[in-house]
C-alpha positions in Angstrom: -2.9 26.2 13.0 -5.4 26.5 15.8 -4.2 29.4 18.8 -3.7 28.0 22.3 -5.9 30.9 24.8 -4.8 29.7 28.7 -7.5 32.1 30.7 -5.5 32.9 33.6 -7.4 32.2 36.7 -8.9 35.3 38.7 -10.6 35.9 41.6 -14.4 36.2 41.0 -17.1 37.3 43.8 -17.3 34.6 45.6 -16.7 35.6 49.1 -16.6 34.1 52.2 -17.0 36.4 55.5 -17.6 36.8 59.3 -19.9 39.3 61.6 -16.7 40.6 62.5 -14.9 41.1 59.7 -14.7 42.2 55.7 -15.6 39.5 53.4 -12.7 38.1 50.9 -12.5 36.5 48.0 -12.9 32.7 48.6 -13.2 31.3 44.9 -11.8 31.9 41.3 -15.2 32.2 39.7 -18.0 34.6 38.4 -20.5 32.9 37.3 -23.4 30.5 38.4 -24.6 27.6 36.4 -28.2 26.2 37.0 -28.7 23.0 35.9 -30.6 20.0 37.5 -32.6 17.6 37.1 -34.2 20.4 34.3 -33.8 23.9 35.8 -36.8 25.5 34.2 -38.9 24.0 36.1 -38.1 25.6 38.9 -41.3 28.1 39.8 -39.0 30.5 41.5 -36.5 30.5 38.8 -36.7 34.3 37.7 -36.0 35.1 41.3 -32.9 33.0 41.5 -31.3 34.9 38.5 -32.1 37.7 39.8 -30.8 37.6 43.3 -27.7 35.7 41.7 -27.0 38.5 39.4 -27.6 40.8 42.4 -24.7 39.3 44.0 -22.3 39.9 41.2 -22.4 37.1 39.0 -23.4 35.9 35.3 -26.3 33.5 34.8 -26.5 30.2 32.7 -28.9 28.0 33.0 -28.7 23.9 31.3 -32.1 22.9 29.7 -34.2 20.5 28.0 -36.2 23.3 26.3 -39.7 21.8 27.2 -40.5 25.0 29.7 -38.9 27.6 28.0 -42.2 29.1 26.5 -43.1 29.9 30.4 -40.3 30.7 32.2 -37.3 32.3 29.7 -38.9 35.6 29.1 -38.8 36.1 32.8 -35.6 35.2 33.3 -34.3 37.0 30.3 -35.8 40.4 32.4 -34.1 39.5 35.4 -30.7 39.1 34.1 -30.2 35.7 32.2 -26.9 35.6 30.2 -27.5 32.5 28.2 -29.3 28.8 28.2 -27.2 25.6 26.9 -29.8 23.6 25.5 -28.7 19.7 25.8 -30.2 18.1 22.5 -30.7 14.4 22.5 -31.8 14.5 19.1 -33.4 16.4 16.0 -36.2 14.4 15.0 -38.8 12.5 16.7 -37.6 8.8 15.9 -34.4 10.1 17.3 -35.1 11.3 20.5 -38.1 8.6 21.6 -34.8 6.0 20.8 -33.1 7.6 24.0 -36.1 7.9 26.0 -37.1 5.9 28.9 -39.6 3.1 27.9 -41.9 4.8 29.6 -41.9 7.5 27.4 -40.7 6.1 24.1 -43.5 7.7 22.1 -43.6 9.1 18.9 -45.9 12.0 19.7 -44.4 12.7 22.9 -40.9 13.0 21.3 -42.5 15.2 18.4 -44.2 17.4 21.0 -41.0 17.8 23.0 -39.0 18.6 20.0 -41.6 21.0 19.0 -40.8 22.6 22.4 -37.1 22.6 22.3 -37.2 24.3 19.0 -39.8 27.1 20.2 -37.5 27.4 23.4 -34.4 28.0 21.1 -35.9 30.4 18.9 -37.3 32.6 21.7 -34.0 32.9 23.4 -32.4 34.1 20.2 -35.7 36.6 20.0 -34.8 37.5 23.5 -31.4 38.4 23.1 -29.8 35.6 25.2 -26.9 33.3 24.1 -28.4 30.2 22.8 -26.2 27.3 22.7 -26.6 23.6 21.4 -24.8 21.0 23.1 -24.8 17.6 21.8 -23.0 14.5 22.8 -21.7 12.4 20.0 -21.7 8.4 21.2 -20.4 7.3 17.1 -21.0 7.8 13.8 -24.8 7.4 13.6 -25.0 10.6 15.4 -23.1 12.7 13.4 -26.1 13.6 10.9 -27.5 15.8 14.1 -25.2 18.6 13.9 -25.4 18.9 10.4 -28.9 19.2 10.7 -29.1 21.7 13.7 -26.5 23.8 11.5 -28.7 23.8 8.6 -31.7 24.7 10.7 -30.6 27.2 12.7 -28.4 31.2 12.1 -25.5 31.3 13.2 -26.1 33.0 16.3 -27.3 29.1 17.7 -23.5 28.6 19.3 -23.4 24.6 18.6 -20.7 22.7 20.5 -19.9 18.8 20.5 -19.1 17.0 23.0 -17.5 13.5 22.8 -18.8 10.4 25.1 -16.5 9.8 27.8 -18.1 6.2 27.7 -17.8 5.6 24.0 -14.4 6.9 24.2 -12.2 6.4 20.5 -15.4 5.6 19.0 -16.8 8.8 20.2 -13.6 10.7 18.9 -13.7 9.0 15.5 -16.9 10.0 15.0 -15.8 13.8 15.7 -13.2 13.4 13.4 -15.4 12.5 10.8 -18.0 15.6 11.6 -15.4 17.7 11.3 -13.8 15.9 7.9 -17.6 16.3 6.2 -17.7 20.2 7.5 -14.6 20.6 6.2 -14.1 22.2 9.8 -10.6 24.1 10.0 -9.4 24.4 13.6 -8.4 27.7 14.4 -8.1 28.1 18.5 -8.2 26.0 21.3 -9.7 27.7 24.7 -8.4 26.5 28.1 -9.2 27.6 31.3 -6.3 26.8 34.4 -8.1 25.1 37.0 -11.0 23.2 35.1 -10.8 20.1 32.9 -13.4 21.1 30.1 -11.4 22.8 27.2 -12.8 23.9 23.7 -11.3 23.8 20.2 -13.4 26.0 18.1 -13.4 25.3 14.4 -14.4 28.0 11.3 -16.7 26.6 8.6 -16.4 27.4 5.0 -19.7 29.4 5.4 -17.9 31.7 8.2 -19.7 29.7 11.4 -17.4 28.6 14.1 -18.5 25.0 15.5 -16.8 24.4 19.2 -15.9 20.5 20.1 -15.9 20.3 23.9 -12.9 17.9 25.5 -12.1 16.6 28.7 -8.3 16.3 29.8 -7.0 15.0 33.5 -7.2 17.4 36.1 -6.9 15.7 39.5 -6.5 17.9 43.0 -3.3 17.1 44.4 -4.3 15.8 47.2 -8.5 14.8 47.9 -8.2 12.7 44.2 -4.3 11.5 45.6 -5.9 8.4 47.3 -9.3 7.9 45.9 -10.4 4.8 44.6 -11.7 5.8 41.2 -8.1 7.6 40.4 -7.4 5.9 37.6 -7.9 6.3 33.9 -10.5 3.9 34.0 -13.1 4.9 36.5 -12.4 8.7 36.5 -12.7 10.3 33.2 -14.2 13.2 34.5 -11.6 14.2 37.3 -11.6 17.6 38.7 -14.7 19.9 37.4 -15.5 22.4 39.2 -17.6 22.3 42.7 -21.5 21.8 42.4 -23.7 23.5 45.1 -26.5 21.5 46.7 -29.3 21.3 48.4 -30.5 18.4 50.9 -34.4 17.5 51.7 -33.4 20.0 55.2 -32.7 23.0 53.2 -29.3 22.9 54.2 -26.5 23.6 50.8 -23.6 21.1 50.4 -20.6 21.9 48.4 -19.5 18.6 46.1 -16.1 18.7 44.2 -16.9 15.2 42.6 -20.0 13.4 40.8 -19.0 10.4 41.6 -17.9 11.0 45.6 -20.8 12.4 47.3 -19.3 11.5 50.4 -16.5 14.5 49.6 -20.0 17.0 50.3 -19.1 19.4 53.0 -21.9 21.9 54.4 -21.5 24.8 53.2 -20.0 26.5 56.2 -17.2 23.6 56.9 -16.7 24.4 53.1 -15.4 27.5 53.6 -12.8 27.3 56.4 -11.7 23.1 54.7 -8.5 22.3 53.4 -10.4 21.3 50.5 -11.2 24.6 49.6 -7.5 25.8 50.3 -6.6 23.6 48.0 -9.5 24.4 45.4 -8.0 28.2 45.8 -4.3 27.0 45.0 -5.5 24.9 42.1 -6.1 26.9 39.0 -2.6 29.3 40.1 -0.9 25.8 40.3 -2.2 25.0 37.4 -1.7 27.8 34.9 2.3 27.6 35.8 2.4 24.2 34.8 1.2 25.0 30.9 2.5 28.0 31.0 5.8 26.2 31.5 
């Protein structure tokens, strides 16, 4: 029997503040997530984790692993917590498959699975978390985790994710993963506020394999009337905001991937009722499985 662990949502160091007065809390997190486009290639990257962890918070980054040679060791000095390496495939034949036709080359794929693999080994050299993520369309994929478990010690955190796009055919092929790992489920992880949850899973050999879900998570009023609030067109709902950064140099906060229109500057962020209702979210949220 797997154990249910709610995080109970609470108050990070995001603040917001004034010339005239203190600054508060403004959002329920504590750590920044870099990811892209690819991250790593980023010249000032090493600064960015820096100044981040400067500010209070923990540093991820999401990578392809072709840069990581260059740019990890830095970042690991300057405060890097741990990389999520997305892995589109194992082998060469696998990867140029999913490649743009442009690039669908043997040698290139080769070379840029040569690079992942260096970039994964270093950051276990280096101390940081290293985790695999891998998407699992259907069945045909399923041979990927077993071989990044085989290659890789257990301190290589792999997680699954299923294919919002493939949907049941995505979860059957989990189900069969987990039925050839003879995978025992032994706690589900769940954080009020955000739609991602985990169930982690012990292997006979002692490693714990996570699979990565999405449930529906709306905000109770922006997603309210929004065209794409239905089952079909939203899988994704409510995420988590996403900072960005326009050709001006001016950052936007987004609460949705698919409503860039919902971007605010950053300062009419701060003081919208968007971001009240971000703040009463996760509180909201934890009463109603907690219930």
């Amino acid at each position: 029997m797997a154990v249910l662990q709610i995080g109970h949502p609470s108050f990070g160091p995001c603040r917001s503040r004034s010339d005239d007065a203190p600054s508060q809390p403004l959002l329920d997190f504590n750590e920044v997530h870099l990811t892209g486009g690819e991250p790593t290639l980023h010249p000032r990257l090493p600064q960015i984790v820096d100044v981040s962890r400067s500010a209070g918070y923990k540093v991820s980054v999401t990578s392809n692993g072709e840069n990581g040679k260059r740019i990890l060791p830095e970042c690991a000095t300057a405060g890097l917590d741990h990389v999520n390496f997305s892995i589109f495939g194992t082998t060469a034949e696998e990867l140029a498959q999913v490649q743009n036709t442009r690039y669908r080359s043997h040698s290139l794929a080769g070379r840029k699975i040569d690079a992942l693999e260096k970039s994964i080994s270093l950051s276990l050299d280096l101390g940081l978390g290293a985790r695999a993520n891998v998407v699992i369309p259907n069945r045909h994929h399923v041979p990927r985790v077993h071989r990044l478990l085989e290659k890789y010690a257990p301190q290589l955190s792999v997680r699954v994710l299923s294919s919002l796009a493939d949907g049941e055919e995505s979860l059957e092929a989990i189900d069969l993963l987990l039925e050839e790992l003879q995978a025992r489920p032994t706690e589900v992880r769940l954080i009020a506020g955000t739609s991602g949850f985990r169930v982690g899973y012990q292997l006979p050999d002692g490693r714990t394999l996570f699979v990565k879900h999405i449930r529906s998570l709306r905000l109770p009023e922006t997603c309210v009337g929004c065209r794409f609030n239905n089952s079909t067109d939203c899988h994704e709902g409510y995420y988590g905001v996403r900072l960005y950064r326009d050709p001006r140099g001016t950052f936007h906060v987004g609460v949705c991937i698919q409503r860039m229109d919902l971007c605010l500057p950053l300062e009419e962020f701060v003081t919208s009722t968007v971001c009240s209702e971000i703040r009463k979210l996760p509180e909201q949220d934890y009463h109603d499985l907690t219930a």
